[in-house]
C-alpha positions as CSV (number, residue, x, y, z in Angstrom):
1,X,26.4,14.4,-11.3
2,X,25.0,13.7,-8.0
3,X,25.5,16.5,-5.3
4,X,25.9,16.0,-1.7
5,X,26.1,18.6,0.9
6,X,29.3,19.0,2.9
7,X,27.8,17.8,6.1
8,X,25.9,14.6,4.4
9,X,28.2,11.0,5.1
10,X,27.6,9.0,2.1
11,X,29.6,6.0,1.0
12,X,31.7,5.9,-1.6
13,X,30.2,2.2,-2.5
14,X,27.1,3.9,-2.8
15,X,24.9,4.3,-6.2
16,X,24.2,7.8,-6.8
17,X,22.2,8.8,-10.2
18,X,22.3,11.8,-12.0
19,X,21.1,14.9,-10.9
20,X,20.5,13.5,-7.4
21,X,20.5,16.2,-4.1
22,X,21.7,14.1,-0.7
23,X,20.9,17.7,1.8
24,X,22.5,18.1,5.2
25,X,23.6,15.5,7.7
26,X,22.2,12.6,5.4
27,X,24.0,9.5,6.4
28,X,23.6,7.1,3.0
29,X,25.3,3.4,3.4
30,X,27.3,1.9,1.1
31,X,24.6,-0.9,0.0
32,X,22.6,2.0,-1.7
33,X,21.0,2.5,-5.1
34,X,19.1,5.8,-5.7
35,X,18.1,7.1,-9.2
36,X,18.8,9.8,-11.0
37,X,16.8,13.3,-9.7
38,X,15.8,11.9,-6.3
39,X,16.2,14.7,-3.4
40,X,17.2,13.6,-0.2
41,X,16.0,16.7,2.2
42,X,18.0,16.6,5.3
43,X,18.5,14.6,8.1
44,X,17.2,11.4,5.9
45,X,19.0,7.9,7.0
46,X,19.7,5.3,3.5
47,X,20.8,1.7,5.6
48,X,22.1,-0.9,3.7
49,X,20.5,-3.0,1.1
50,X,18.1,-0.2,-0.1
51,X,17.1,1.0,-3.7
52,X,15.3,4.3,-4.0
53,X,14.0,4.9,-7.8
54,X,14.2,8.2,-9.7
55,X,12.3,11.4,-8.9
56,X,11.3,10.8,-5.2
57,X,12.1,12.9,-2.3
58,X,12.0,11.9,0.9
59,X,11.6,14.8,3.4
60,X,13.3,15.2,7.2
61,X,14.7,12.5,9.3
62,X,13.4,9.7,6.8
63,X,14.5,5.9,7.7
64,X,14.7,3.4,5.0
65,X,16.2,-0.1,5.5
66,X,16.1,-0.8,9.4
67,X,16.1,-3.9,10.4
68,X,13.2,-5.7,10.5
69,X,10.8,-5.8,14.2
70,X,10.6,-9.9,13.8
71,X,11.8,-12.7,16.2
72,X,12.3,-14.7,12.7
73,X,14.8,-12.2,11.2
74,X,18.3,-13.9,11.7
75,X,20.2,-11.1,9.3
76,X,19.8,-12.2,6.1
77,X,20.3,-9.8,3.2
78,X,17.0,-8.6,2.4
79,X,15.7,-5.1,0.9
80,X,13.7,-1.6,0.8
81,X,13.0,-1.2,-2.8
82,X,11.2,2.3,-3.3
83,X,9.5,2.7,-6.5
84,X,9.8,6.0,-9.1
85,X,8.4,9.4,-7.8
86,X,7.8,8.3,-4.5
87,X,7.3,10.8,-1.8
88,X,7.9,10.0,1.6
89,X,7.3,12.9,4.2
90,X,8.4,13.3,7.8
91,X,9.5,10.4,9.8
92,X,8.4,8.2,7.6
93,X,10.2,4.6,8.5
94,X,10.2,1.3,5.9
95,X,12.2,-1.5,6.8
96,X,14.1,-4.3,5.2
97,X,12.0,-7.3,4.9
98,X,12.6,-11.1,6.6
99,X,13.8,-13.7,4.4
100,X,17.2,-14.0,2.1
101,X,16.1,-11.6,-1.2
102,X,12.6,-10.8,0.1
103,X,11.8,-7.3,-0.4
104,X,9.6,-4.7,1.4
105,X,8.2,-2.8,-1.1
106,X,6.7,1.1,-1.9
107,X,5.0,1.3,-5.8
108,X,5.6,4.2,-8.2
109,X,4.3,7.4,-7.3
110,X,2.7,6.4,-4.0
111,X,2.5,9.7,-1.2
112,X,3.2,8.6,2.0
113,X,2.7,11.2,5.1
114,X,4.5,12.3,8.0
115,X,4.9,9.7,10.3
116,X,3.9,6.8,7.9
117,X,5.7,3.1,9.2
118,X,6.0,0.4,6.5
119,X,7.0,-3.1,8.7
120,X,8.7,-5.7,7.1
121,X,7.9,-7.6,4.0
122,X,5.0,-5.5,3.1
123,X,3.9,-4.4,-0.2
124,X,2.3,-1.2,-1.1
125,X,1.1,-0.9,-5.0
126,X,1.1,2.4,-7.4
127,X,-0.5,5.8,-6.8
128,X,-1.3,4.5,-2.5
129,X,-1.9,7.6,-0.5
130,X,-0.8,7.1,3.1
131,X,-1.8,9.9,5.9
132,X,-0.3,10.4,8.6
133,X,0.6,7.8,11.1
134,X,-0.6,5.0,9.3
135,X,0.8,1.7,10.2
136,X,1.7,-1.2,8.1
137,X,2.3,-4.4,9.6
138,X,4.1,-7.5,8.4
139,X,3.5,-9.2,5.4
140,X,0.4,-6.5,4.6
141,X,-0.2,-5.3,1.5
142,X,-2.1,-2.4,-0.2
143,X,-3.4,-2.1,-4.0
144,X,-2.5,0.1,-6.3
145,X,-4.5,3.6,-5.5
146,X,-5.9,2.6,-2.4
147,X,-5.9,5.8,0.2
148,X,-5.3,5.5,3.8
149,X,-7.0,7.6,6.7
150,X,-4.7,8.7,9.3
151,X,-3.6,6.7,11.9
152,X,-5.2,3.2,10.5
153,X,-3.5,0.3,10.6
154,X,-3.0,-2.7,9.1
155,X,-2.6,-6.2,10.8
156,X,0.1,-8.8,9.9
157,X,-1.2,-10.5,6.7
158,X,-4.0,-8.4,5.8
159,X,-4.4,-7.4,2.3
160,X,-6.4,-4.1,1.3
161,X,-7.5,-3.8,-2.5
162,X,-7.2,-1.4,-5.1
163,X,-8.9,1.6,-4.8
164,X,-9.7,1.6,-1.7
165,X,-10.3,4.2,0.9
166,X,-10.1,3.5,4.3
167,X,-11.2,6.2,7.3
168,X,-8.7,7.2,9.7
169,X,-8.1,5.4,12.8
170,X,-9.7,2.4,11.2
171,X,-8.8,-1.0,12.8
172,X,-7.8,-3.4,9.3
173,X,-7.8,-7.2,10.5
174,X,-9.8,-8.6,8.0
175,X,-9.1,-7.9,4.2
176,X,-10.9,-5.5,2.7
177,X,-11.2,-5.9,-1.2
178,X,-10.8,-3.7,-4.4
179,X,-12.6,-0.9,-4.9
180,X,-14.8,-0.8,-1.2
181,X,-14.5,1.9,1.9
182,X,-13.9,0.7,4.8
183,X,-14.1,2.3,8.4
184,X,-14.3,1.3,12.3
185,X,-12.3,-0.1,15.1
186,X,-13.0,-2.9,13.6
187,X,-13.2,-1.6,9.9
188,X,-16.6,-2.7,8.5
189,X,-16.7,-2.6,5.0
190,X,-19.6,0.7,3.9
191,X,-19.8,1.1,0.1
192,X,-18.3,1.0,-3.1
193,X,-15.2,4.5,-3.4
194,X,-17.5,5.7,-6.6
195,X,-15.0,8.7,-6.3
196,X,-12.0,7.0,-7.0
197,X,-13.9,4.4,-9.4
198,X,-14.7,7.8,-11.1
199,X,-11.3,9.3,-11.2
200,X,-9.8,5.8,-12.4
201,X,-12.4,6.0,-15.6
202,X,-14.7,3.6,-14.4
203,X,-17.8,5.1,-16.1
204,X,-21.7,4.5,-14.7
205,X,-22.3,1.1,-16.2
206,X,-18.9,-0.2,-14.9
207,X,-19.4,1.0,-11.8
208,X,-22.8,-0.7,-11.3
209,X,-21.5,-4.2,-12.4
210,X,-18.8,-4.0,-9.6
211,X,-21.9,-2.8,-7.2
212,X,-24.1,-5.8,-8.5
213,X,-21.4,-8.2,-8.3
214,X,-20.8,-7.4,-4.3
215,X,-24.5,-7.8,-3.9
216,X,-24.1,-11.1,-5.1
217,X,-21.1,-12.0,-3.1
218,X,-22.7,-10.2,0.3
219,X,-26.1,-10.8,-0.2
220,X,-26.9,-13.3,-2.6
221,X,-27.7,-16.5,0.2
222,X,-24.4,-17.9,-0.1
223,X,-22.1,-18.9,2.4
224,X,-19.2,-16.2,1.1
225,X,-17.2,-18.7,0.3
226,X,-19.4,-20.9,-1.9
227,X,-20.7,-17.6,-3.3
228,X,-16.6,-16.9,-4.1
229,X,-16.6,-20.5,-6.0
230,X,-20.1,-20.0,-7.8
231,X,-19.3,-16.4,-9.0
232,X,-15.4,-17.4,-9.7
233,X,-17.0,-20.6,-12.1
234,X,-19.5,-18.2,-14.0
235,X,-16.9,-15.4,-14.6
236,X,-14.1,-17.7,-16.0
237,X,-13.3,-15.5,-19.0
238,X,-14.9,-13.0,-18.2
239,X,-15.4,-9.4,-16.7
240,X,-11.1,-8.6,-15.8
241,X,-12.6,-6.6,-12.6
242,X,-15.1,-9.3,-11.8
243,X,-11.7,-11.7,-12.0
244,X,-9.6,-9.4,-9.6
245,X,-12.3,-9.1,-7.0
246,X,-13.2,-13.0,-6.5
247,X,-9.2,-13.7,-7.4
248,X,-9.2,-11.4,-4.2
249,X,-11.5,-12.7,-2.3
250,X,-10.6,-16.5,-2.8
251,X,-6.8,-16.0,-1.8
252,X,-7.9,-14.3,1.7
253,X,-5.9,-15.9,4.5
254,X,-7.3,-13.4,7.3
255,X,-10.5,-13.6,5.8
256,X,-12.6,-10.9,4.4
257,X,-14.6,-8.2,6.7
258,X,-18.0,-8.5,5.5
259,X,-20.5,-6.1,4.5
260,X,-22.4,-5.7,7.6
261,X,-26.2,-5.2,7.8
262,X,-25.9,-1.7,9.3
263,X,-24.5,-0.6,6.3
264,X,-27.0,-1.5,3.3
265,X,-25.5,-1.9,-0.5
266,X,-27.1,1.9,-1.2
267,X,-28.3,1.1,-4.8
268,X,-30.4,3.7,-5.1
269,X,-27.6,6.3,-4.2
270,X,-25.5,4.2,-7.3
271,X,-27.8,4.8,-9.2
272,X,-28.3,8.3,-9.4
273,X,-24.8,8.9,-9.1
């Protein structure tokens, strides 16, 4: 049975699951679904048309579900959907997406900081780590356990990939794809996150196929498009991670931020890794 604290206002429309804590002066609205064990601090805000999965807690003065900051919103029902063991620290705002039934979205077990804004229609995969402040704009995404410096942001559009890790205060208006870092106001893409290749299970041999095949796609002659096409042709069938990163690359809208010649490939550090 859910318990709420005497000085929380919560709906009785509301979807409370078991075992689920809504702490002082929560306000929860009636379009609500939140799962069974999920802590609601104090001071946390639930707007309408929001779904919170089981085992998060979201910390003070939270706000899920405010309307989103777009000229082309016309209030349509649209929604917050929160994945399973989600944490969501201090001030950390996500709001309802534009479009009837489009969804803003935050994967399972992702760790988002104090101060943390998710805009409208974005999608943010499994296991993301947020820091503080970082910014999320419109219809950005990031992949399944990417992690985010503080205070970087994301442009509208922009995609980063999984396993990424980007260095706080970095400028994001290019996509960045799986399994880089990226830094710099503009972010420039710097080498391959062998850390959290390594923590995923990507052993030596794996690692250095990803490595080869970005020194094909940066530096191989190509136009990086045509080098997308050739590589994307040869790999049919092939390699899964090969597939992800040119899928990746080929669906870019905002285009992707290069690997720029200040910043060399670092074999040799690779391969003694």
């Amino acid at each position: 049975m859910a318990r709420i604290h005497p000085t929380a206002i919560v709906s009785p429309k509301a979807e409370l699951g078991e075992d689920t804590f809504v702490g002082p002066y929560c306000i929860v609205n009636e379009r609500v679904r939140i799962g069974s064990g999920t802590v609601l601090s104090a001071f946390v805000t639930v707007l309408d048309f929001v779904e919170i999965g089981a085992n998060c807690r979201l910390e003070q003065h939270v706000v899920l579900g405010g309307e989103p900051q777009d000229h082309g919103f016309k209030g349509e029902e649209s929604w917050v959907r929160i994945g399973d063991s989600v944490t969501l620290r201090e001030n950390v705002t996500v709001h309802r997406a534009t479009g009837e039934g489009a969804c803003t979205v935050v994967g399972d077990e992702s760790l988002l900081m104090e101060g943390v804004h998710v805009g409208h229609n974005a999608f943010v995969g499994k296991r993301v780590t947020m820091a503080n402040k970082v910014g999320l704009s419109g219809f950005s995404s990031v992949g399944d356990g990417a992690v985010m410096g503080g205070m970087s942001g994301v442009h509208q559009f922009v995609r980063v990939g999984a396993l990424c890790m980007i260095g706080g205060l970095s400028k994001i208006v290019k996509d960045i794809p799986p399994y880089l870092m990226a830094d710099g106001h503009p972010a420039d893409i710097y080498g391959l996150n062998k850390v959290g290749m390594r923590r995923a299970g990507f052993d030596a041999s794996a690692r250095a196929a990803v490595r080869a095949l970005y020194e094909e796609l940066f530096r191989g002659g190509l136009p990086f498009r045509q080098a997308v096409e050739r590589l994307s042709a040869s790999e049919a069938g092939g390699n899964p991670v090969a597939g992800e990163i040119l899928s990746f690359c080929g669906e870019s809208r905002r285009g992707v931020a290069l690997w720029t010649k200040g910043h060399a490939l670092r074999r040799k550090e690779d391969e003694e890794d």
